[in-house]
TORGU-107008 format. One line per field, with one value per residue (C-alpha): chain; x negated, y, z negated; residue number from 1. Coordinates in steps of 0.5 Angstrom, whole numbers. Each point is the difference from the previous one (the first is absolute). Layout:
N
chaine: c(A, ...)
px: c(X, ...)
py: c(Y, ...)
pz: c(Z, ...)
num: c(NUM, ...)
END
This chain:
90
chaine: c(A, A, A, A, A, A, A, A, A, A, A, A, A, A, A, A, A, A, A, A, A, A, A, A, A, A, A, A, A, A, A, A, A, A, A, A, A, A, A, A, A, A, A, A, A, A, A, A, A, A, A, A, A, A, A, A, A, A, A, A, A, A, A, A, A, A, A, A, A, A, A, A, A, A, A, A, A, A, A, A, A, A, A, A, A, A, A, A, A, A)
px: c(23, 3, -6, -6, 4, 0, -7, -2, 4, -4, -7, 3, 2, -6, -5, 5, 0, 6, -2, 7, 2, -6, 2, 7, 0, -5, 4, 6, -5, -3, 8, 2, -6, 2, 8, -2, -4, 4, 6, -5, 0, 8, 0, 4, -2, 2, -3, -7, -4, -6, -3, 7, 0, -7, 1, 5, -4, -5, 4, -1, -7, -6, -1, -7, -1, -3, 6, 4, -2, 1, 7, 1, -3, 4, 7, -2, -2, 7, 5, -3, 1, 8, 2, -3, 4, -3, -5, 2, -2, -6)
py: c(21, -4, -6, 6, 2, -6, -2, 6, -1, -6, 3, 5, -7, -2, 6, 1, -9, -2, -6, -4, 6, 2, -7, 0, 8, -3, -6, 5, 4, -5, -3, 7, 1, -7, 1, 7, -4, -5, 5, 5, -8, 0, -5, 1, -5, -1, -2, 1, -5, 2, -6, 0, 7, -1, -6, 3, 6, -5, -1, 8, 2, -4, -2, -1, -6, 3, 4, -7, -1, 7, -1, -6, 3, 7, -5, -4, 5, 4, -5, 0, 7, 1, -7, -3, -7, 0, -6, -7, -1, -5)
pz: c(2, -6, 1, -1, -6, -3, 2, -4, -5, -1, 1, -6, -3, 0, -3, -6, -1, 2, 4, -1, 4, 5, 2, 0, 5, 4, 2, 1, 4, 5, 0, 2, 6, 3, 0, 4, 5, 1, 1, 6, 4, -2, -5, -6, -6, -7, -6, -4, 2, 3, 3, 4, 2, 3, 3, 3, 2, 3, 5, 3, -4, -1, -7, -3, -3, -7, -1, -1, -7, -2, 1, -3, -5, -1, 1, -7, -4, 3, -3, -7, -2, 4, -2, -7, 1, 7, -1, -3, -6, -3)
num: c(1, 2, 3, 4, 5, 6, 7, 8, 9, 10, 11, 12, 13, 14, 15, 16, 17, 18, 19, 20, 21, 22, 23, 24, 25, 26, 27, 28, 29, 30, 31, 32, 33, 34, 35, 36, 37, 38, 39, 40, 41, 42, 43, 44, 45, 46, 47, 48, 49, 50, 51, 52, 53, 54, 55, 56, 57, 58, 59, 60, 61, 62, 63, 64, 65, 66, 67, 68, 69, 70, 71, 72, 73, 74, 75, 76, 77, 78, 79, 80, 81, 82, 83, 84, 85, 86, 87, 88, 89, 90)
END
């Protein structure tokens, strides 16, 4: 439920241009979808990474392959907004 909500609040984020903020709730979003698959297959995971979370999900779903690059995407564009320091400088 909370992960729809946050996945609307990032289509909400996006109509009004706060692009930063789509980014960041989709990938809230999408962490949320994947930590409830996982909890169904009794598998309790932590952290935001989606590439982890989806490898992990592959091992009870079938992952298709164009969806690799989205979530590698959606992780670098959430660790900007919540962590400005994230990346190292130069």
């Amino acid at each position: 439920m909370q992960g729809q909500r946050d996945l609307k609040a990032a289509r909400d984020s996006l109509d009004a241009g706060n692009y930063e903020w789509t980014a960041f709730q989709a990938q809230q979003g999408a962490g949320k979808a994947l930590k409830a698959l996982l909890r169904f297959y009794n598998q309790e995971e932590r952290g935001h990474t989606l590439l982890h979370l989806l490898s992990e999900a592959q091992s009870y779903v079938a992952v298709p392959d164009d969806l690799w690059p989205k979530v590698r995407e959606l992780d670098r564009h959430y660790i900007q907004p919540r962590y400005p320091n994230g990346f190292d400088s130069g």
